[in-house]
N, C-alpha and C positions, 0 to 999 in steps of 0.2 A: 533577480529572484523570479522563478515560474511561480506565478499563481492563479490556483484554482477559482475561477471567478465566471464559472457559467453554471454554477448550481443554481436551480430555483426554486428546491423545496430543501434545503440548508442554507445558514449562514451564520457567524458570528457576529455576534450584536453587538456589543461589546464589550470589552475587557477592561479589569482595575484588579489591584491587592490579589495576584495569584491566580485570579478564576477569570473563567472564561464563560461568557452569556451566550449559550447558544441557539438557533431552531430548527429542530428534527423535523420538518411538518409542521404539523400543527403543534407540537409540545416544545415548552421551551426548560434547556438543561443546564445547570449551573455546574460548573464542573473545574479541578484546578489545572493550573500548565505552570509547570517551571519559568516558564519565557517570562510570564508577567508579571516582571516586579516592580513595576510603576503603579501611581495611584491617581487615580479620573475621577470625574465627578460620575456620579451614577443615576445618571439623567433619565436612562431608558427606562420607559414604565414597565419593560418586561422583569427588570430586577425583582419584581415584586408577586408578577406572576409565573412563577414556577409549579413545571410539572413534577421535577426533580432535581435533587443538590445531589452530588456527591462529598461529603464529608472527608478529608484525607485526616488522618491517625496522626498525633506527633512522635507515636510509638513505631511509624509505619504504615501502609495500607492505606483502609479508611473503610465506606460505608455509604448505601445510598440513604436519602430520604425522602419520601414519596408523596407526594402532594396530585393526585388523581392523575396517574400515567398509567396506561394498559401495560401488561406483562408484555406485548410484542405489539408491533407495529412495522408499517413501509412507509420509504420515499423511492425519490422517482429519480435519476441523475440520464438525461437523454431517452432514451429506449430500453434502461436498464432499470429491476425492481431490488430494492436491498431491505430484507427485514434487519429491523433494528430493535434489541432487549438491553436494558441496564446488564451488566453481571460484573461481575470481582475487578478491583481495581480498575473505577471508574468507566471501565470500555463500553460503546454499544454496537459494537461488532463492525464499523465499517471507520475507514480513516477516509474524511471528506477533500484532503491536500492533494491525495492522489489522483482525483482529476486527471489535473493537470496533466499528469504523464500517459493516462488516457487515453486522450486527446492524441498524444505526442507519436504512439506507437498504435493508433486507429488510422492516423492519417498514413503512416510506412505501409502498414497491413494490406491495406485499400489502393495506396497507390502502385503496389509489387506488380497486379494486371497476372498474379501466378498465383499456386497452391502455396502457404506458407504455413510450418509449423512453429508452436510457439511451447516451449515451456518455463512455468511459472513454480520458481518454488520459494518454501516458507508463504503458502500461497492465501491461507487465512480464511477469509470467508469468499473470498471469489471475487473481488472487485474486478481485478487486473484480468482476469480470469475470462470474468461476462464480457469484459471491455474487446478483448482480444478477439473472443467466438462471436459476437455480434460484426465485429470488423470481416469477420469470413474466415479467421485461423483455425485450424484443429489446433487445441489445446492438451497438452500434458499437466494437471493440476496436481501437486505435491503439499502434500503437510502429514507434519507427525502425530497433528489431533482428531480422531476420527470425529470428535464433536464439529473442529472447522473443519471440516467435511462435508459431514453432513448439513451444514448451516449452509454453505457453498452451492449443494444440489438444490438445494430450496428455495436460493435466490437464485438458480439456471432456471430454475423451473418458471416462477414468475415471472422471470424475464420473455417469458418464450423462447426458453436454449434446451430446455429436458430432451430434445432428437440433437441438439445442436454435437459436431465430434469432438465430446472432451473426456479422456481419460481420468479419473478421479483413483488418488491413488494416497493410500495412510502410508504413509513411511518417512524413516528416516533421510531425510536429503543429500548429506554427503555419502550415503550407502547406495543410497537411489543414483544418484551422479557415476559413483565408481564401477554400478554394473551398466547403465548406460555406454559407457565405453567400450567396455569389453565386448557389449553386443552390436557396435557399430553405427548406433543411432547417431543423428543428428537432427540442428534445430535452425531452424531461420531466424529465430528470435528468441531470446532469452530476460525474463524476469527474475530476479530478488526480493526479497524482502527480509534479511536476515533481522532476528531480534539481540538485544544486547547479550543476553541469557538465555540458554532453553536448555532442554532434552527430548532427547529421543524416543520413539517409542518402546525404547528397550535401558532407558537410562543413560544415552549417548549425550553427553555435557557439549554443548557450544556456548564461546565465550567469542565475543565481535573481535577483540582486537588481538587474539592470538587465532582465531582460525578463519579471518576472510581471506586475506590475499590469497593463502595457498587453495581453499576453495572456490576462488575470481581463477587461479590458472588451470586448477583440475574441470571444471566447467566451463572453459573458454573450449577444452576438448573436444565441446560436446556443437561447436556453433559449425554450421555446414560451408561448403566454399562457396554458395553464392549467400550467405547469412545475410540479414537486414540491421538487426540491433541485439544489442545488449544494456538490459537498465538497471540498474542495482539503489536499492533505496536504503537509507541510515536514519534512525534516530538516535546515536548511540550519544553521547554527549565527546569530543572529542573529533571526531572525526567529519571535520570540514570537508567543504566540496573539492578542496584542492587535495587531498588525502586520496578522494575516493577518483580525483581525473588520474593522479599518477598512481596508481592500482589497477586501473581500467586499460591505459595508456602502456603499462611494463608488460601487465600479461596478454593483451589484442592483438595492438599497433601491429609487432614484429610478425605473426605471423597470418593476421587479417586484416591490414591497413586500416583504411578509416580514421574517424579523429574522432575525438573525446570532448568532451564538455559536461560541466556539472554545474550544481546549483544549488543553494537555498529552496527548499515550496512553500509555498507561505497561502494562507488563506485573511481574504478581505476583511475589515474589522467596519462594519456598517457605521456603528455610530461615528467613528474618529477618525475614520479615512485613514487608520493605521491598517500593514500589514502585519500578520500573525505569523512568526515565522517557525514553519511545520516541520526542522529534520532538511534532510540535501540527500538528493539525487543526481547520480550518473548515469549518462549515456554515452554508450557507443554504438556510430552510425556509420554503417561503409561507405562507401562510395557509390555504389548502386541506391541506397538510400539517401541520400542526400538531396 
């Protein structure tokens, strides 16, 4: 398993019965995960001091409940600022597992010694984003939410990236991908983050297990002949890390060599010296990257 385990203003406290004990900063968030369905003792005094729960519905959904947490707040992950707000179904804007991968395609970025471009779609609030334009990449940043969007320039901005060169762009991704083609671009590096469900900003349905592969080979299109990587991230339920190497591996390999490897991301569980296990991640890494 890759795990995220150089934050130092997050962590997971601990876990029991569904929920996960978390700390943003200073505030601590009680929130649920499917993964935990074992039951601990609930030792941590933080059980008790809560900034906020999230409530989940047995109807569906759910609901926050506030025990003195500011409407917005920052943490800090390296050199990078990420605002983080509660809003609808449990989220606060940032996923703290991806680290990890961070880390993984800062250290390619930086080791190239060249200009390398990056595009990041289904791209959210910017993490992979900041991660990549701090490393030295110009960035192409894609989503269909102008809300994460604009949530995205506001953590470049914090970060000290608002001159940094990244295109911010609303749109639909696989429309986005198909006129890329046609206009001959290419990329050194390529990010994912497909969600299980969405739409477009025109009503365009994506569904995980009927439209990645063919989206993994119409976007492999787009990777240039000296490419560095390719990473694709999952939380869909189903689709293990050995699903997403022979997906990565059928549409690459053949006509950009390199090998595949995937994985479990799991983020540290403080009190039980358990790992949390966060969804699986692919990458492909050439040869020049290696």
């Amino acid at each position: 398993m890759w795990i995220a385990d150089q934050w130092k203003e997050y962590e997971v406290i601990d876990t029991s019965q569904g929920e996960k004990l978390e700390r943003w900063g200073k505030y601590i968030l009680l929130r649920p995960d499917p993964q935990v369905i074992w039951n601990t003792q609930k030792q941590a005094k933080e059980w008790n001091r809560l900034n906020g729960h999230y409530h989940r519905s047995a109807k569906g959904g759910g609901e926050w409940e506030f025990f003195d947490l500011p409407n917005e707040w920052r943490i800090h992950y390296r050199e990078l600022t990420f605002h983080l707000k509660p809003f609808s179904f449990k989220h606060t804007g940032l996923f703290p597992e991806q680290a990890v991968n961070w880390d993984w395609f800062t250290h390619i970025i930086q080791r190239a010694g060249r200009p390398v471009k990056v595009l990041n779609l289904f791209a959210y609030t910017g993490g992979a984003t900041l991660a990549a334009a701090k490393a030295g990449a110009s960035v192409t940043h894609v989503d269909a939410s102008k809300g994460m969007v604009t949530w995205a320039k506001e953590n470049a901005l914090s970060s000290g990236l608002g001159e940094a060169p990244i295109r911010w762009l609303v749109d639909d991704c696989v429309k986005f991908v198909e006129r890329e083609i046609r206009r001959g671009n290419t990329y050194d590096g390529i990010i994912m983050d497909p969600p299980s469900y969405g739409r477009g900003p025109k009503g365009e349905i994506w569904k995980m297990e009927e439209n990645i592969y063919p989206f993994i080979e119409l976007t492999a299109q787009l990777l240039s002949r000296d490419a560095l990587f390719f990473l694709i991230n999952s939380y869909t339920t189903g689709l293990q890390p050995a699903v997403l190497t022979y997906m990565l591996s059928s549409a690459l390999t053949p006509r950009s060599g390199g090998k595949v490897v995937s994985s479990e991301i799991g983020l540290p569980v403080t009190r039980s010296n358990l790992v949390l296990p966060c969804g699986a991640s692919g990458r492909w890494t050439s040869s020049e990257a290696e």
